[in-house]
N, C-alpha and C positions, 0 to 999 in steps of 0.2 A: 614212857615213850621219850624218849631225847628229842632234840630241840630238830635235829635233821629228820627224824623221822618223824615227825610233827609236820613238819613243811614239805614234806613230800606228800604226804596224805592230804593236806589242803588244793595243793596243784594236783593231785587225783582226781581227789573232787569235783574239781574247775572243770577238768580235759571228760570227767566220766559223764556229768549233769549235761554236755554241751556248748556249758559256754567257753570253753575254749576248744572248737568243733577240729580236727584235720584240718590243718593247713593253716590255723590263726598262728598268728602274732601275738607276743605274750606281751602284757606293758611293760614299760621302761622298769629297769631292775626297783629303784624306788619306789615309785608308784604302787608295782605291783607288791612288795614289800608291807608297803603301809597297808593296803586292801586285806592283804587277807594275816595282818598281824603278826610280821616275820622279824627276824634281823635278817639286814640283808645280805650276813654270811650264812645266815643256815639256808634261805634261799639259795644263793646260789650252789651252795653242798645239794641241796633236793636237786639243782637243774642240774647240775653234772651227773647227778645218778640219774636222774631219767633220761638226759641223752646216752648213756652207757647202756640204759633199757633200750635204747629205739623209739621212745616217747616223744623225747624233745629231740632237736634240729638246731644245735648253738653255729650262727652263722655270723664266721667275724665279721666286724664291720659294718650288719645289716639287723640282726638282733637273734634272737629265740624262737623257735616254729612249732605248734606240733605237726610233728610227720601224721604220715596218712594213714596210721593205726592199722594198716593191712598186717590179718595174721599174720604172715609170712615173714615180715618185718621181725613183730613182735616177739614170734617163735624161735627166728634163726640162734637166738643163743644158748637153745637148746643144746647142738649138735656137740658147743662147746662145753656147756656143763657135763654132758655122757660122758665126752673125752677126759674128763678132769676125775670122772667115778672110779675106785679102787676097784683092783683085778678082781678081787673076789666078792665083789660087789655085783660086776655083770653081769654074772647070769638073771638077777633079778632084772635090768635093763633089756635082756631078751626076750625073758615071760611078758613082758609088755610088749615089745614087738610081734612076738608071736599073734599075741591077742589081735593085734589088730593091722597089722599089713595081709593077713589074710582077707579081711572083711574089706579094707580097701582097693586090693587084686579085684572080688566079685564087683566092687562097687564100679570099678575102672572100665570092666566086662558087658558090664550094663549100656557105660557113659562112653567109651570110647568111641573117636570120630574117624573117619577114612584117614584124614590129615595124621594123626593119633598114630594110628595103625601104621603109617610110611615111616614116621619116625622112628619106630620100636622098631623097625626091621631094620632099618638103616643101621642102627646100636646094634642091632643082632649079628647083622653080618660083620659088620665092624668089628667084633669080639672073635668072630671065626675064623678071621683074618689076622689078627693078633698076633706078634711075634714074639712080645715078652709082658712078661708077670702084668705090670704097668700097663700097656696099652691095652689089657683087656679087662684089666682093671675101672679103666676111665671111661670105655664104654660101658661096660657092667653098671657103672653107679648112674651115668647119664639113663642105661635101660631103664632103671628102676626109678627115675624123678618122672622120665616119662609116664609109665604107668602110675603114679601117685599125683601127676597133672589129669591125667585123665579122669581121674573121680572128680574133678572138679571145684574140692573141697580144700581149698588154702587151706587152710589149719591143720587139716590132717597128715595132710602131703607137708608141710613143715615138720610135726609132732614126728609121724614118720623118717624124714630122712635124718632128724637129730641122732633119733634111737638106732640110725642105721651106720653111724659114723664108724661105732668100734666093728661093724664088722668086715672094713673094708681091709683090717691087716692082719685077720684071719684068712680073707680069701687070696689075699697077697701070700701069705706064709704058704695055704696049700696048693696053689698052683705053682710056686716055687721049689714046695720039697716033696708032694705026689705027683707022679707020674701018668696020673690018669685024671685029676683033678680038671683041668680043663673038658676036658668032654664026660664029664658028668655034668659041669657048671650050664657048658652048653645042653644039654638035657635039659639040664633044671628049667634054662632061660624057655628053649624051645615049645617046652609043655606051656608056659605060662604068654608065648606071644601064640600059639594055638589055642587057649583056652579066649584069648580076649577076642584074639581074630573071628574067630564064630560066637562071639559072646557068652560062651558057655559060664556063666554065672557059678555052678558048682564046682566044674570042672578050674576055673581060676581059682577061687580057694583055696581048693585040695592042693594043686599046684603051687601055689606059695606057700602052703602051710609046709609042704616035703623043702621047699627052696628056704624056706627061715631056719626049721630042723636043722640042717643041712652045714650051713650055714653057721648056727650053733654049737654042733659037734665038732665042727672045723676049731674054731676060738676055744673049746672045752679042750681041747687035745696042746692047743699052742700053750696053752696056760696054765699055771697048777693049781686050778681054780675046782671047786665043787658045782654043781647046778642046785637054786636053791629046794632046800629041803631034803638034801641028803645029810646022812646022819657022816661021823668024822670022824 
């Protein structure tokens, strides 16, 4: 193990055990240096990788934090890593979505609030109203955090809209070169704000499982990609 990653696993330790709980203060570079047996260049090599994680909080002038450990936080550089996966990589990044923005649709179904439900419509019409590729685009992606706020489950709704990054210029590509592609999309959306609006639990599943497909065949077509486990 190198000397950086040595010292990142002791500040793990510290922030995992508690004693350095959300929202502490780290001691003074030294100090804390001597305590847990650093030099205080690989120290500080560990703090810039964990503020790069979302762990630490380097505040000029004022010292070193941890942040508030909210999944959300933690996850967000999911989105980026997806974006970074080679073309013919992603389909595997799909079979993960697939798996499970279904289960969080039903779960959304269940958890959904009135408040919830005004929103999603709000997004909806918003998308039907839509003049180009882009502006329903940007409802599109607000529709779907919504419904992945409404399970309730930070973590999921982060894991989710990472794996949901690359399909946003998939659906860019087919509503710019299909001509029918927008009112399928609104289909797609439709079924799944009827499925949550009566809470039909089953019926939200089914419905995002056809909208991920969907979704997937889109980006399989853009791409000179395989899906995985097809032979070559």
């Amino acid at each position: 193990m190198s000397r950086t990653a040595e010292a990142i696993e002791r500040l793990r330790k510290l922030i995992a055990s508690g004693e350095l709980p959300p929202g502490a203060k780290l001691p003074r570079e030294p100090d804390l240096a001597a305590q847990l047996g650093l030099s205080r260049s690989s120290l500080r090599e560990a703090v810039t990788a964990l503020a790069h994680a979302q762990v630490l909080d380097v505040r000029r002038g004022d010292g070193t934090y941890v942040t508030s450990l909210e999944p959300g936080l933690l996850l967000e550089g999911i989105g980026l890593a997806v974006e970074l996966i080679r073309d013919d990589t992603l389909p595997e990044v799909f079979e993960v979505r697939r798996l499970l923005e279904p289960a969080a649709t039903a779960l959304a179904a269940q958890r959904i609030t009135p408040e919830g439900l005004a929103e999603l419509h709000t997004h909806l019409e918003a998308m039907r109203a839509a003049d180009t590729a882009e502006d329903l685009l940007v409802h599109d992606v607000r529709f779907h955090d919504c419904v992945m706020s409404a399970t309730g489950n930070k973590s999921l709704a982060s894991v989710i809209g990472g794996l949901s990054a690359p399909t946003v210029r998939a659906r860019v590509w087919r509503v710019t070169i299909e001509s029918d592609a927008k009112s399928e999309i609104m289909r797609q959306h439709e079924s799944i704000y009827e499925a949550l609006a009566t809470h039909d639990v089953q019926l939200a599943q089914a419905s995002a499982l056809v909208h991920v497909a969907e979704s997937e065949r889109g980006l399989l077509r853009s791409l000179p990609i395989s899906p995985p486990g097809a032979r070559p």
